[in-house]
PyMOL commands that place a pseudoatom at each C-alpha (Angstrom):
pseudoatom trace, name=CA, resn=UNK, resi=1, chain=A, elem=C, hetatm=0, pos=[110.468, 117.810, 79.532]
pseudoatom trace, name=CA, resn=UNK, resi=2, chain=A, elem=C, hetatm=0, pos=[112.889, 119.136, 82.621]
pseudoatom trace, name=CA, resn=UNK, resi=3, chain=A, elem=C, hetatm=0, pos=[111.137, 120.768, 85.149]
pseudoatom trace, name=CA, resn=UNK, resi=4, chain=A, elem=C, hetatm=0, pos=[111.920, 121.954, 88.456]
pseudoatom trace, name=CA, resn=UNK, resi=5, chain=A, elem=C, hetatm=0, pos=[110.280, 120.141, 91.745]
pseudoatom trace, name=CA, resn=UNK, resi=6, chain=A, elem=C, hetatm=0, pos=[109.931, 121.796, 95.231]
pseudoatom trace, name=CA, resn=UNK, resi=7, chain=A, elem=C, hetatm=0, pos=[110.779, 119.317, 97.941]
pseudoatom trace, name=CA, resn=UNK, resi=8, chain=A, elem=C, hetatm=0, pos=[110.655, 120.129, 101.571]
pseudoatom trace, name=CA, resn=UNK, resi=9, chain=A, elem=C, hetatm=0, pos=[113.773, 119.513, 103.858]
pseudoatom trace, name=CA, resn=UNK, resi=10, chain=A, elem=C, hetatm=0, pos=[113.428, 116.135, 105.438]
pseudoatom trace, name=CA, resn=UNK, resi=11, chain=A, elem=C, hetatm=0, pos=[113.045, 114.647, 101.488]
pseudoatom trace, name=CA, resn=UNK, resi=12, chain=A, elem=C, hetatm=0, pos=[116.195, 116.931, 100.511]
pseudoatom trace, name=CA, resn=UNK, resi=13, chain=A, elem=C, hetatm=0, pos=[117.817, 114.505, 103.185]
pseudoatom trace, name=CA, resn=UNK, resi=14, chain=A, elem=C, hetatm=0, pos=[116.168, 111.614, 101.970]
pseudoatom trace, name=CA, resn=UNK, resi=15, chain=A, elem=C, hetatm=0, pos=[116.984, 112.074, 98.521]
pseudoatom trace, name=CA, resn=UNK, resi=16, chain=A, elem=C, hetatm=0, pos=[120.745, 112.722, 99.635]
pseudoatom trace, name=CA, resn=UNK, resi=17, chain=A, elem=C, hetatm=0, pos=[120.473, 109.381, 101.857]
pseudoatom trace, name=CA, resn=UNK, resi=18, chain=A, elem=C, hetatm=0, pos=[119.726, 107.387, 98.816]
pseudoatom trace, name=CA, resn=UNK, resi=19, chain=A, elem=C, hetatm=0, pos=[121.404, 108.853, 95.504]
pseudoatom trace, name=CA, resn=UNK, resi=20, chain=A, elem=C, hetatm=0, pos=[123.642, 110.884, 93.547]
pseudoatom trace, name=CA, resn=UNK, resi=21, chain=A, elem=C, hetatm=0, pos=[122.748, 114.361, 94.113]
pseudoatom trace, name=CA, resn=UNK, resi=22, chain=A, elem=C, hetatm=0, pos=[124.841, 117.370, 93.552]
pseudoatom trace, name=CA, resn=UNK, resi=23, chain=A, elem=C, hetatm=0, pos=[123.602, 120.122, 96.401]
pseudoatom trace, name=CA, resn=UNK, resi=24, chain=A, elem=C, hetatm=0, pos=[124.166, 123.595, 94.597]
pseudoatom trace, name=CA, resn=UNK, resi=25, chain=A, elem=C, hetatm=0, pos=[123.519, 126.350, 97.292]
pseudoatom trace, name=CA, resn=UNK, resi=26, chain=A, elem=C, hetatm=0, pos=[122.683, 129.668, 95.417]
pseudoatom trace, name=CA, resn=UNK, resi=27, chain=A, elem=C, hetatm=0, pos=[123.420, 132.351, 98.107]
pseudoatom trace, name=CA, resn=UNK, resi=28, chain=A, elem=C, hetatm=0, pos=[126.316, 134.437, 98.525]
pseudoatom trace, name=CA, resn=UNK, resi=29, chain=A, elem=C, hetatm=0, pos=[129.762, 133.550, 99.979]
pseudoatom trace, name=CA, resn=UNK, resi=30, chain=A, elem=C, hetatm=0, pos=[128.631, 135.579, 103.100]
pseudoatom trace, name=CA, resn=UNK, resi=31, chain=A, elem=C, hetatm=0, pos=[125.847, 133.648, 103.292]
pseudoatom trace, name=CA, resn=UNK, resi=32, chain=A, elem=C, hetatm=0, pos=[127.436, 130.085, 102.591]
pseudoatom trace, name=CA, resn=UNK, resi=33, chain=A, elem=C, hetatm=0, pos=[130.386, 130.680, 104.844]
pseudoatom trace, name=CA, resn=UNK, resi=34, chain=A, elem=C, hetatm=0, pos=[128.123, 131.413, 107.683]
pseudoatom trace, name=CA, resn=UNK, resi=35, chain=A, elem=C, hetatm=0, pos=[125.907, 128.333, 107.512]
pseudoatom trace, name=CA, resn=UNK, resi=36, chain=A, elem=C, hetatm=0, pos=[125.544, 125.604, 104.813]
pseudoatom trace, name=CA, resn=UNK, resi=37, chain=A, elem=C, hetatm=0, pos=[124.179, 122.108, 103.827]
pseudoatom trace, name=CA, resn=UNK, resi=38, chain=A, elem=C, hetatm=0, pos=[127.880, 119.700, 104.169]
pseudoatom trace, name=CA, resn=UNK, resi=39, chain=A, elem=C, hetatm=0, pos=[129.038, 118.790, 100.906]
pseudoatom trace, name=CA, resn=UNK, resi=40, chain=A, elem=C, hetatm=0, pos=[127.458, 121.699, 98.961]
pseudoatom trace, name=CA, resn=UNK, resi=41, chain=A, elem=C, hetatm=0, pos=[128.409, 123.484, 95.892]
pseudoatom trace, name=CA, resn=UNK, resi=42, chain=A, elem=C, hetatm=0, pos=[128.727, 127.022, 95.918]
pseudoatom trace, name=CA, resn=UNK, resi=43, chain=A, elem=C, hetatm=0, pos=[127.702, 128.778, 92.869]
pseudoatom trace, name=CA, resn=UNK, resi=44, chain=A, elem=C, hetatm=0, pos=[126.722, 132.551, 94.089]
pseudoatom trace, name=CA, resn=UNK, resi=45, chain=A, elem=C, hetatm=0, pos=[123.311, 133.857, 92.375]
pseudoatom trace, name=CA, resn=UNK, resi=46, chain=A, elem=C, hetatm=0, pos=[125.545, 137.400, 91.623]
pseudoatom trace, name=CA, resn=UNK, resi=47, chain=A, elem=C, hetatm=0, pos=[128.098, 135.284, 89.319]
pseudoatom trace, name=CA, resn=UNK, resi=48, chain=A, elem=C, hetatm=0, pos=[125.326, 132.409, 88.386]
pseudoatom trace, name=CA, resn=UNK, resi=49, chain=A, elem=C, hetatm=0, pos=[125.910, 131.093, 84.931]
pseudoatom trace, name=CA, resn=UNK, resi=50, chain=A, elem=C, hetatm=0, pos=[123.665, 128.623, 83.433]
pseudoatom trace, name=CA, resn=UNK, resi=51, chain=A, elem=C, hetatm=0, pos=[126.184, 127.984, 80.600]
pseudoatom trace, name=CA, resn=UNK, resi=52, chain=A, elem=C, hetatm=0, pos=[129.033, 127.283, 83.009]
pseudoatom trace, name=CA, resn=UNK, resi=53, chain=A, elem=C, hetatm=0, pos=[126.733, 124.735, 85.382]
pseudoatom trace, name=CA, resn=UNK, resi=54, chain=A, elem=C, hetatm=0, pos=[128.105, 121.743, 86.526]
pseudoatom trace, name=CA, resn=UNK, resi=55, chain=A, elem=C, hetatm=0, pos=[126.554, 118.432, 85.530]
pseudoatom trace, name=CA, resn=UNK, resi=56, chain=A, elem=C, hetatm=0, pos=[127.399, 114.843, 87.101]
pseudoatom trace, name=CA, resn=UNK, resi=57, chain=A, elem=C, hetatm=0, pos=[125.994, 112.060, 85.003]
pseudoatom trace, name=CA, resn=UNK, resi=58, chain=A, elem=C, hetatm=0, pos=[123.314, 110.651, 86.434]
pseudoatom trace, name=CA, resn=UNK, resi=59, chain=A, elem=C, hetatm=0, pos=[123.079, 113.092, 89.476]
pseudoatom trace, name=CA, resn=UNK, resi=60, chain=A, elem=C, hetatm=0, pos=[119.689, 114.589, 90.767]
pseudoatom trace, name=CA, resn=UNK, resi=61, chain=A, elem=C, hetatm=0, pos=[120.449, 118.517, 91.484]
pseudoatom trace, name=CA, resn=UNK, resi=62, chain=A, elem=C, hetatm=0, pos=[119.067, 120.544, 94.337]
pseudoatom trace, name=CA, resn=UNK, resi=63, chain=A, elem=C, hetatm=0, pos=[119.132, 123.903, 94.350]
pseudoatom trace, name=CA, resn=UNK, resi=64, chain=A, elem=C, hetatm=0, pos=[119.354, 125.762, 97.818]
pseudoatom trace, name=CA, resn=UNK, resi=65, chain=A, elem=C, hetatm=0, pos=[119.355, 129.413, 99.104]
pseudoatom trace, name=CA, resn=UNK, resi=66, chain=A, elem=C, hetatm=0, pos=[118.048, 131.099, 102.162]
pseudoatom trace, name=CA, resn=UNK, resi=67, chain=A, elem=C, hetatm=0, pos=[114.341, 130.966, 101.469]
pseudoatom trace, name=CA, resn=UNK, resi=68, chain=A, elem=C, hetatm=0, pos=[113.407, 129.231, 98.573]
pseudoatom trace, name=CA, resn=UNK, resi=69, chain=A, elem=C, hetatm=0, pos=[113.338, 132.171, 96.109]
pseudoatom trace, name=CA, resn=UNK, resi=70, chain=A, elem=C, hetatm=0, pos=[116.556, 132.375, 94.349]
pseudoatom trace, name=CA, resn=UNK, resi=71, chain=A, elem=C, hetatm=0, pos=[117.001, 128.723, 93.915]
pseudoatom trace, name=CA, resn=UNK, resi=72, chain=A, elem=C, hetatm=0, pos=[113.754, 128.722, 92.353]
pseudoatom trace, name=CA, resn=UNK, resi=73, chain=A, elem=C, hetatm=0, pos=[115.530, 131.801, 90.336]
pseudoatom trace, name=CA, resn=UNK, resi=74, chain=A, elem=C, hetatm=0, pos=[118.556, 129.794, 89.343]
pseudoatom trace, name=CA, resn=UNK, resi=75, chain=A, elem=C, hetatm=0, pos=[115.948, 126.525, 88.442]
pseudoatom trace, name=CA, resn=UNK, resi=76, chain=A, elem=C, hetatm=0, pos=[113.918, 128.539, 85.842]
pseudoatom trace, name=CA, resn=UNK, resi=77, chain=A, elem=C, hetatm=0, pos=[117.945, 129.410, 83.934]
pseudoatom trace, name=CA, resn=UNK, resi=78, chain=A, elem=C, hetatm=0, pos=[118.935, 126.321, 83.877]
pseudoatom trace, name=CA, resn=UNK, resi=79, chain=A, elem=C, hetatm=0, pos=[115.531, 124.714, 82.183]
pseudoatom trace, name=CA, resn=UNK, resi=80, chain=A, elem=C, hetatm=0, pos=[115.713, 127.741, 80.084]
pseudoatom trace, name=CA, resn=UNK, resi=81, chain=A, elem=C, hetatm=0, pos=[119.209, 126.783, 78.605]
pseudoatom trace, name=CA, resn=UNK, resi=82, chain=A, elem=C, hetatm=0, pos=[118.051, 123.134, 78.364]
pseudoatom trace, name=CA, resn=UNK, resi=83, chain=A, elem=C, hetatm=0, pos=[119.601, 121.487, 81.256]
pseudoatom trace, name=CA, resn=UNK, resi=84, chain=A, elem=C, hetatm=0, pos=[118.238, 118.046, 81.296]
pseudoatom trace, name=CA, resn=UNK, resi=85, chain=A, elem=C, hetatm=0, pos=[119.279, 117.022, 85.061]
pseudoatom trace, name=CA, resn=UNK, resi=86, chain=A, elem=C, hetatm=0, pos=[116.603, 116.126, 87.328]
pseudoatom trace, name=CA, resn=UNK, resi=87, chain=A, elem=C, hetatm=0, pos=[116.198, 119.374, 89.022]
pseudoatom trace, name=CA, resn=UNK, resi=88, chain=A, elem=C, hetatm=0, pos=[114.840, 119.941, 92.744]
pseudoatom trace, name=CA, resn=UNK, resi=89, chain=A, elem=C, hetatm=0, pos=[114.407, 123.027, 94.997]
pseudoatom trace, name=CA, resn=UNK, resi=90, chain=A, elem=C, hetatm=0, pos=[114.798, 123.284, 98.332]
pseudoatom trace, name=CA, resn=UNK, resi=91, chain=A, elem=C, hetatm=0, pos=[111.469, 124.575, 99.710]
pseudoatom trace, name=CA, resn=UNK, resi=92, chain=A, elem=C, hetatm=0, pos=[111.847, 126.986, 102.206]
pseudoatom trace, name=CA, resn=UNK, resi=93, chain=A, elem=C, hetatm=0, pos=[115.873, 126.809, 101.531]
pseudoatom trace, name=CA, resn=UNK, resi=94, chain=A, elem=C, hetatm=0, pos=[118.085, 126.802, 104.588]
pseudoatom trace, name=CA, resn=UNK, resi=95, chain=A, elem=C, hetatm=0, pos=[115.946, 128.232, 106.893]
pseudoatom trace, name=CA, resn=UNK, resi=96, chain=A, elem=C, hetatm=0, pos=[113.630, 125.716, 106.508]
pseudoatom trace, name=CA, resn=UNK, resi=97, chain=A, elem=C, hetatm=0, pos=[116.423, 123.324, 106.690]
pseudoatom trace, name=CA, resn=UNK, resi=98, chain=A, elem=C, hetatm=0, pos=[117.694, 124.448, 109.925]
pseudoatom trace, name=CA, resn=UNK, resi=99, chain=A, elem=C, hetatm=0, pos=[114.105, 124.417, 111.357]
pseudoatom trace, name=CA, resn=UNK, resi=100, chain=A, elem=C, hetatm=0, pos=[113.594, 120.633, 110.823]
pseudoatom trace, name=CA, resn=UNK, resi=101, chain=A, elem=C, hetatm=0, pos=[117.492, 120.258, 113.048]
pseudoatom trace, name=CA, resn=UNK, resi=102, chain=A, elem=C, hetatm=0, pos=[118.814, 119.143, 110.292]
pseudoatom trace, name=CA, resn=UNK, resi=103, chain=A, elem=C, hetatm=0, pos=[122.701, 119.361, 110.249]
pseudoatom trace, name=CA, resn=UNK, resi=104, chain=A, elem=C, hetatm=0, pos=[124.683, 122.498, 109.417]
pseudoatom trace, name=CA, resn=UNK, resi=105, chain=A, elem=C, hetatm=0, pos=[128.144, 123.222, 108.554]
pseudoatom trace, name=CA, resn=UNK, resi=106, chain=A, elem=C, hetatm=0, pos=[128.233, 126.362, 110.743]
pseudoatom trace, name=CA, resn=UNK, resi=107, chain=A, elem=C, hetatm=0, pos=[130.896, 128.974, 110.694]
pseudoatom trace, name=CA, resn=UNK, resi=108, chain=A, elem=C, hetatm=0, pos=[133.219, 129.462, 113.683]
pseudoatom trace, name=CA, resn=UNK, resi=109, chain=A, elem=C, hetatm=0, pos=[132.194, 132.654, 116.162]
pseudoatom trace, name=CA, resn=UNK, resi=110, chain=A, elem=C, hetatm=0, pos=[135.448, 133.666, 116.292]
pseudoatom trace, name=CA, resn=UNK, resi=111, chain=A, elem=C, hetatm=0, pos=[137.805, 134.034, 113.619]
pseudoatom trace, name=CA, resn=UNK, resi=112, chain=A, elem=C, hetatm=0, pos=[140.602, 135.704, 115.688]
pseudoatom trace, name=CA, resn=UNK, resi=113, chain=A, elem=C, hetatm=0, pos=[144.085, 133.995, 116.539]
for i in range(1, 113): cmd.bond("trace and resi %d" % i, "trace and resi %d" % (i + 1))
show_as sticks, trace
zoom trace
């Protein structure tokens, strides 16, 4: 049976290191465009549709969001539809992420011309 695995931020960045994983950050566009994980998937928790998920053969999934909470959220719809992915959370989501130094795509400060 699927379940859904908490994993602190340096394995996150293991895990990425050494296989296929699909990074699906949960937060809001706001949120996202501000700061995020490089190469991450955004699939907003206000629009979040287990039916709709992505899946990549053979790909591990982690879930991210700010603090851990609505990744956790978005974990407990997709084992409820039956996703059969190997499912991780981001403990402590990008907060945590960002407290081990670990790289950010971070948002200009000035979006002006």
């Amino acid at each position: 049976m699927a379940e859904l695995i908490d994993l602190k931020p340096l394995e996150v960045r293991d895990l990425i290191e050494s296989e296929n994983v699909l990074l699906v950050d949960v937060r809001e566009f706001s949120e996202y465009s501000a700061r995020h994980i490089k190469g991450s998937l955004l699939l907003p928790m206000s629009v979040f549709d287990p039916d709709d998920f992505p899946g990549l053969k053979g790909a591990k999934v982690v879930l991210i969001c700010a603090l851990g909470r609505r990744s956790v959220a978005a974990g407990k719809q997709l084992l409820e539809v039956g996703v059969q992915l190997p499912l991780f959370n981001l403990e402590g989501g990008i907060k945590a992420w960002a407290e081990e130094g670990l790289p950010l795509v971070l948002a200009p400060e000035d979006y002006s011309i």
